[in-house]
C-alpha positions in Angstrom: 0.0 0.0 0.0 3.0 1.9 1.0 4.6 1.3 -2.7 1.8 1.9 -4.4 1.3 5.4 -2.8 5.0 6.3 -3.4 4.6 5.7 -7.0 1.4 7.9 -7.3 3.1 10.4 -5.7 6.0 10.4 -7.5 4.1 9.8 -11.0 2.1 13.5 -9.9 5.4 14.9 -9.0 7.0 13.5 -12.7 3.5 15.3 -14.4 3.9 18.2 -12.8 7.9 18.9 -13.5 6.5 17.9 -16.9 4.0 20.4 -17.1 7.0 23.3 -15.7 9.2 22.6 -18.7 6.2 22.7 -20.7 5.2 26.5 -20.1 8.8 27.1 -19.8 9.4 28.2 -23.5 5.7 29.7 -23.6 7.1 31.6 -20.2 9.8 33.1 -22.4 7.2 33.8 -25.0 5.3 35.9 -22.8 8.0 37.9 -21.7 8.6 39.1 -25.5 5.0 39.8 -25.6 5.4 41.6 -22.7 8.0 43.7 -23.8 6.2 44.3 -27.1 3.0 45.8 -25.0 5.2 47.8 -22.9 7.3 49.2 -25.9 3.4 50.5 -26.9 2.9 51.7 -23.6 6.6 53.4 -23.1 6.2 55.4 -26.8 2.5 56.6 -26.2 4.3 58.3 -23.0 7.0 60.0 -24.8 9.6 57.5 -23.6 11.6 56.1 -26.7 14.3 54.8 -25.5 12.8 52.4 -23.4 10.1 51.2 -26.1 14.0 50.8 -28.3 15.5 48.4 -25.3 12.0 46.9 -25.1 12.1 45.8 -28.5 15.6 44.2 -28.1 14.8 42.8 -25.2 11.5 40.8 -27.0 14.2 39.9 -29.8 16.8 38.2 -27.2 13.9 36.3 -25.2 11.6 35.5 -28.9 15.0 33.7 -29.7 15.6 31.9 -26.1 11.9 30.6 -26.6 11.8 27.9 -29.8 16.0 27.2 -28.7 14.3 26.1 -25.1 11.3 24.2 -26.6 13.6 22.2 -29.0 16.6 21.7 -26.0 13.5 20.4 -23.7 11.4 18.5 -26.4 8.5 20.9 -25.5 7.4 21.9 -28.8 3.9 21.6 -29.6 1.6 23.6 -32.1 0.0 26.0 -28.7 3.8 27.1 -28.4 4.0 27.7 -32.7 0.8 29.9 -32.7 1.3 31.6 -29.1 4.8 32.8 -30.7 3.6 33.9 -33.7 1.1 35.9 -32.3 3.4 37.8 -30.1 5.8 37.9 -33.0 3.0 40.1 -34.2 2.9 42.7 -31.7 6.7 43.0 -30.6 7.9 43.2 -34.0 5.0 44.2 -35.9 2.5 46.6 -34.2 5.1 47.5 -31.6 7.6 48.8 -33.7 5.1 50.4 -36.5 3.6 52.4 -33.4 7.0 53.7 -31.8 8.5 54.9 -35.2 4.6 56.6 -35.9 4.6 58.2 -32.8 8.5 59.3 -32.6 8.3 60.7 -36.3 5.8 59.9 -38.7 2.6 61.8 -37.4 4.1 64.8 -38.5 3.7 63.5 -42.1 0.1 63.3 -41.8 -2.0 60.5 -43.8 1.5 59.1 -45.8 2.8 58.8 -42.1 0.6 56.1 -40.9 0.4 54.9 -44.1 4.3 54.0 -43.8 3.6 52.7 -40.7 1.0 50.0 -42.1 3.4 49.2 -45.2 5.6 48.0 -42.0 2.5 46.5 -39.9 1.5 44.7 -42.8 4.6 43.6 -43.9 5.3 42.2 -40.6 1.6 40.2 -40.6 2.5 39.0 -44.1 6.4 37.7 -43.7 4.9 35.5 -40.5 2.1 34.1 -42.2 4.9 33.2 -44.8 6.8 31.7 -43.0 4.2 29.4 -41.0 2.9 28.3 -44.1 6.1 27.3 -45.6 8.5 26.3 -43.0 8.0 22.0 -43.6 8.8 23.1 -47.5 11.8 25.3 -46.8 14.5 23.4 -48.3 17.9 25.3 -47.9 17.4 26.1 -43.8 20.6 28.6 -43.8 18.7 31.1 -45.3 15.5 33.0 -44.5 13.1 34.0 -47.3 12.6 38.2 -46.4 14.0 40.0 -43.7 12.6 38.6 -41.2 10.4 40.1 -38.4 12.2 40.7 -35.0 15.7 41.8 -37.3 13.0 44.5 -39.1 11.8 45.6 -35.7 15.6 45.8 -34.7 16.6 48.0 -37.1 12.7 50.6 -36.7 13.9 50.2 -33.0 17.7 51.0 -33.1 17.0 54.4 -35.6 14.7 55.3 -33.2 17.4 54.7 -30.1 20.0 56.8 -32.0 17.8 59.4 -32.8 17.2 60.0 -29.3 20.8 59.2 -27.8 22.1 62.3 -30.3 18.9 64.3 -29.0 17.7 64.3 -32.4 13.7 65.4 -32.5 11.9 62.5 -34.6 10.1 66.0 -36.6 14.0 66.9 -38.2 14.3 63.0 -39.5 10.8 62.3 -40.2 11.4 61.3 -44.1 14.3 59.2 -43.1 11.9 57.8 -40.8 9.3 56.9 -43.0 12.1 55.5 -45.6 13.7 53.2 -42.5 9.6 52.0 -42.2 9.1 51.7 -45.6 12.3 49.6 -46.0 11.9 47.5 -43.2 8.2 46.3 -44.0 8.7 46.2 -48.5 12.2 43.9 -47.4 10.3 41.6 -45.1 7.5 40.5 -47.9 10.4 40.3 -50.4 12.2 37.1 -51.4 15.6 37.9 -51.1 17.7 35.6 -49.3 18.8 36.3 -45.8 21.4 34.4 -43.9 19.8 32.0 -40.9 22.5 31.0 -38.4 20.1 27.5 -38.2 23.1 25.3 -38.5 24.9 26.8 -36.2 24.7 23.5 -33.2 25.5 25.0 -29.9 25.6 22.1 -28.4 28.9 21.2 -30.1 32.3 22.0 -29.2 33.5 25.0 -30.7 37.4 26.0 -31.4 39.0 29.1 -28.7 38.3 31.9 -31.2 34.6 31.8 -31.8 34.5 32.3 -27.7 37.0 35.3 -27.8 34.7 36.7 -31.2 31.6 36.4 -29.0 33.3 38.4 -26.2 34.1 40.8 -28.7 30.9 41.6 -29.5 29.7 41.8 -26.3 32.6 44.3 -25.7 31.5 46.4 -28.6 28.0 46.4 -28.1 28.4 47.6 -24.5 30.5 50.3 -26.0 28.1 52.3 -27.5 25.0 50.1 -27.9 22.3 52.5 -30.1 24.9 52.5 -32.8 26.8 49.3 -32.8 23.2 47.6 -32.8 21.1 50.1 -35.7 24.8 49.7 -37.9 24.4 46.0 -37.3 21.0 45.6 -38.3 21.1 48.3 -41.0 24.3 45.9 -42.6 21.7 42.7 -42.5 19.3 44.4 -43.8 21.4 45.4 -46.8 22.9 42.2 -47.3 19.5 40.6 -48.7 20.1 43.3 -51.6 23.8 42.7 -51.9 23.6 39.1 -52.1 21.0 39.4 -55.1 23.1 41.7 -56.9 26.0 39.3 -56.6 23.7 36.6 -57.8 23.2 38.2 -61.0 26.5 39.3 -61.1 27.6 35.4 -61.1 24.8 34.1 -63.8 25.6 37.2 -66.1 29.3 35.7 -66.2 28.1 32.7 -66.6 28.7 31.5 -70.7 25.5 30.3 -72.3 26.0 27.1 -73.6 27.3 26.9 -77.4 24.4 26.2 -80.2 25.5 23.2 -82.4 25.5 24.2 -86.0 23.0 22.5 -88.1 24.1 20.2 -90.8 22.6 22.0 -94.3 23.4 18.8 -96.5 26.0 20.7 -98.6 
């Protein structure tokens, strides 16, 4: 009798330490869509630096969330729509709102309509991508910009602007073309480098370590600009790596017609 209630107890202690590393990713999930929210909340107050580091912040802990679901085999399809939809407000609505509010309401109707070419661009690169991600073939490379590197780069102008003191009226153009960018490169289908097969959980040579503590070194330098020039250089390499593309087929020869044989 003894036994048998030690094993019930310890089968209800196994389901619920199942259950904890089953809201565990969703935990981290809900801290991006926290952050998103309070990004809103922090630019509708006149506070723009904090809705910037909010935004970051939902880009470190969106990318702790799926890396702890897989590490935990506690993926399920709750977790896959749950991050999606708070995809959509940190690095869609979030970011659209922060730039409108900093800059482009001075520009009148073509200021929030910037603002909804990024919205919607964000809305349409995530539905992409969850409809196509069991047919991706090449996994080292994203189709678009995608979202939270988008929201990145709306959030580090924005951090910049107002580290330098710059009033969001004075760059309001630039800030509808760093919008306009951001959401028009997220629906397009340029190629964008992954990291996927990058396996952390392999050993990885001395250098890679010191590189990593390099960037931390750098970032902690001057973070508004080593993060909006890092961002801003992803952004653009979508663009460059098309152009080399054509570049490389151009050079290409086209293969040699064989003459016909008249019967002369």
């Amino acid at each position: 009798m003894l036994d048998f209630h030690h094993r019930k107890t310890e089968s209800k202690r196994s389901r619920m330490r199942d259950r904890g590393i089953y809201l565990l990713p969703n935990l981290f999930t809900t801290g991006a869509l926290f952050a998103g929210f309070y990004a809103v909340v922090q630019a509708m107050n006149g506070r723009f630096e904090l809705s910037a580091v909010a935004i970051f912040i939902a880009m470190v802990l969106d990318g702790l969330d799926g890396r702890v679901a897989r590490m935990t085999h506690t993926q399920s399809a709750f977790g896959a729509e749950y991050d999606s939809l708070s995809d959509m407000v940190s690095f869609g609505v979030a970011p659209a709102l922060v730039i409108y509010e900093f800059a482009l309401q001075d520009l009148g109707k073509f200021g929030w309509i910037a603002a909804f070419v990024y919205c919607s661009g964000a809305a349409l690169r995530l539905a992409r991508f969850n409809t196509q991600i069991d047919v991706v073939t090449d996994k080292r490379f994203f189709q678009g910009l995608p979202s939270p590197s988008a929201a990145a780069l709306v959030a580090g102008f924005v951090w910049v602007m107002v580290s330098y003191g710059v009033d969001g009226h004075d760059v309001r153009w630039l800030a509808a073309a760093i919008a306009l960018f951001g959401g028009l490169t997220m629906v397009s289908n340029l190629r964008y480098y992954s990291g996927k097969e990058i396996n952390l959980r392999k050993s990885v040579p001395f250098f890679v370590v010191l590189l990593v503590v390099l960037v931390f070194i750098l970032v902690s330098t001057s973070p508004p600009e080593v993060l909006f020039g890092a961002f801003l250089l992803y952004g653009l390499s979508g663009y460059v790596d098309a152009l080399q593309r054509r570049v490389r087929r151009r050079k290409v020869p086209a293969p040699a017609t064989p003459l016909r044989d008249e019967g002369k």
